[in-house]
C-alpha positions in Angstrom: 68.1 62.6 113.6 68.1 61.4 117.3 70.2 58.2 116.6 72.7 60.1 114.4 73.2 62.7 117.1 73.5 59.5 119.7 76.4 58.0 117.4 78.4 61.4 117.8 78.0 61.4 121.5 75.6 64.3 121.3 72.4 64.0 123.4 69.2 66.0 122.6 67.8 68.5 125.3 64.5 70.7 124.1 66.1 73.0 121.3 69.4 72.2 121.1 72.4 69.1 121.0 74.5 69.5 124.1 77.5 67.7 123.7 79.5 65.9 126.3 81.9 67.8 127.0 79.1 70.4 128.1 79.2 72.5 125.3 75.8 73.8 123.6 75.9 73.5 119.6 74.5 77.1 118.8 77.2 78.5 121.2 79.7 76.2 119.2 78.4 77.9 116.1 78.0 81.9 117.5 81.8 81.3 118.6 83.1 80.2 115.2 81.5 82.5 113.5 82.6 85.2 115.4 86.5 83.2 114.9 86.1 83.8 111.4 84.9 87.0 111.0 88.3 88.2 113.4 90.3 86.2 111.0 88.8 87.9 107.9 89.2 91.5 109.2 92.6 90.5 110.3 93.0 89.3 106.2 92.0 92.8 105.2 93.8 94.7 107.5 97.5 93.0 106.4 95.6 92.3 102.3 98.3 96.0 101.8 101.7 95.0 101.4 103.5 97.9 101.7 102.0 98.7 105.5 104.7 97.4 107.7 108.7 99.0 109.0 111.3 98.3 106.1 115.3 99.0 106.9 117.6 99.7 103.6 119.6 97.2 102.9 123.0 99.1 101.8 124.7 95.9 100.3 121.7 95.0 97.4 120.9 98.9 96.9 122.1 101.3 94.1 122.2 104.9 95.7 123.7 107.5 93.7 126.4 109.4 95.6 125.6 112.6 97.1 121.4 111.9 97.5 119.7 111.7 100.6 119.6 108.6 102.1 116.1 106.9 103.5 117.5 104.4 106.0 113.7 103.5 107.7 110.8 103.8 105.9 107.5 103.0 107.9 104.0 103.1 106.1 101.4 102.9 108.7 97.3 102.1 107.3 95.3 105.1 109.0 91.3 104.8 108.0 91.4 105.0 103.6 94.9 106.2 103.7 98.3 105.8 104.7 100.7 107.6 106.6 104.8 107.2 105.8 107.3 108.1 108.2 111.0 108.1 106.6 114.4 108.7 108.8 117.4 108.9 107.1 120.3 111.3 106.4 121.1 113.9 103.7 124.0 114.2 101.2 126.4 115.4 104.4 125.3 112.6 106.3 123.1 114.7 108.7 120.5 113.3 110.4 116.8 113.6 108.1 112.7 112.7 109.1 110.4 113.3 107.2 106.4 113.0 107.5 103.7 111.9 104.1 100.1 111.3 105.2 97.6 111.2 102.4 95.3 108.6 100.1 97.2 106.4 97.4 94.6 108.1 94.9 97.3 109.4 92.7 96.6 113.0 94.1 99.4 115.2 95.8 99.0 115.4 99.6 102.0 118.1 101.9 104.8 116.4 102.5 106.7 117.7 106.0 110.4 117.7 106.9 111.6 117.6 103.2 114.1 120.0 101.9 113.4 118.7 98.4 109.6 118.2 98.3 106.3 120.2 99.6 103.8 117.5 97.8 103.8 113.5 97.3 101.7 111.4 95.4 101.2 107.5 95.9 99.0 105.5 93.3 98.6 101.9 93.3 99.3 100.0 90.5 98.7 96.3 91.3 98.8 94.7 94.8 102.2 94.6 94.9 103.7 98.1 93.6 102.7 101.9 93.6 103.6 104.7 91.7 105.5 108.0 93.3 105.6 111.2 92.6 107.5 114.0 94.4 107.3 117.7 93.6 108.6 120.9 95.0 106.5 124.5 94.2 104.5 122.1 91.6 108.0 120.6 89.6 108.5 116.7 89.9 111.7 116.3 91.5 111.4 112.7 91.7 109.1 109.8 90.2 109.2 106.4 90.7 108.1 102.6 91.7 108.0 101.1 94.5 107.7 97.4 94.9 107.3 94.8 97.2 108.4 91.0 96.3 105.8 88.4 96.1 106.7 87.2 99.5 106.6 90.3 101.2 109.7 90.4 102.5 111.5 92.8 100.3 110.6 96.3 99.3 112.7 98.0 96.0 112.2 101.8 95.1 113.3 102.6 91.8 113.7 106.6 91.8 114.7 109.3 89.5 114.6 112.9 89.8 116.9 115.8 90.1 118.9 117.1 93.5 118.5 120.3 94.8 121.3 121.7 92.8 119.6 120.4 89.5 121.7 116.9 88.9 119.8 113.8 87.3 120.0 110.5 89.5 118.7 107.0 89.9 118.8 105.0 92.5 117.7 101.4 93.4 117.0 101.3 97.2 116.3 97.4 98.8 114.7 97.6 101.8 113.7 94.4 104.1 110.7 94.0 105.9 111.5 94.4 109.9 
């Protein structure tokens, strides 16, 4: 062992290889270690695609006319849930935010600062897409998927439900990752 250590320039003291650079090898070790585990709590933290700020993108969207608008959508990871933050503007253009915080267990959780919902629910349904469910007094008033590309970058909710004065839409709402 003592020649091998020689040929990589590492000299033996007591316990440990010193190297020559000055460095001591179970420092070296404690060091990467600790690297590592920082990366892989960094992995786990970004492992959910959906947590980020996303901007709709007008030009690839398919918005019904005369629906509320959610021009920012920001889900934010807080301990084992989530909390979504949506600006946007309503059917007269008027300013809108509105405020979800809850588990993506499939279970509705009060929704704040929507005209059209008291209750959402969020359940996963692969790594990449979740399932929504809006309801007002206990009616769904909108269901739908929301999805985000393979790369990350883009974001598409698929939505159907009825308005406030009781008219079906869809719409197809792109959003980009900011």
């Amino acid at each position: 062992m003592r020649h091998e250590a020689l040929e990589f320039g590492a000299v033996n003291h007591s316990d440990s290889l010193v190297f020559p650079n000055g460095g001591d090898m179970k420092t070296k070790t404690v060091l990467l270690t600790l690297a590592l585990c920082l990366v892989a709590a960094a992995v786990c933290f970004a492992s959910d695609v959906q947590v980020g700020n996303w901007k709709l993108n007008e030009a690839k969207s398919k918005l019904a006319p005369g629906v509320p608008k959610n021009s920012t959508v920001v889900y934010e990871a807080t301990g084992d849930g989530v909390k979504v933050t949506v600006d946007g503007s309503d059917k007269d253009g008027k300013a809108t935010h509105n405020e979800w915080a809850g588990k993506v267990d499939g279970k509705d959780y009060p929704v704040t600062g929507d005209p059209n919902s008291d209750t959402r629910s969020l359940k996963k349904v692969n790594d990449h897409t979740l399932q929504l469910t809006a309801k007002k007094g206990g009616k769904v008033t909108l269901s739908g998927q929301i999805v985000v590309s393979a790369d990350g970058k883009t974001r598409t909710v698929t939505t159907s439900g009825s308005d406030s004065e009781g008219k079906k839409f869809k719409n197809i709402s792109v959003y980009d990752r900011q």
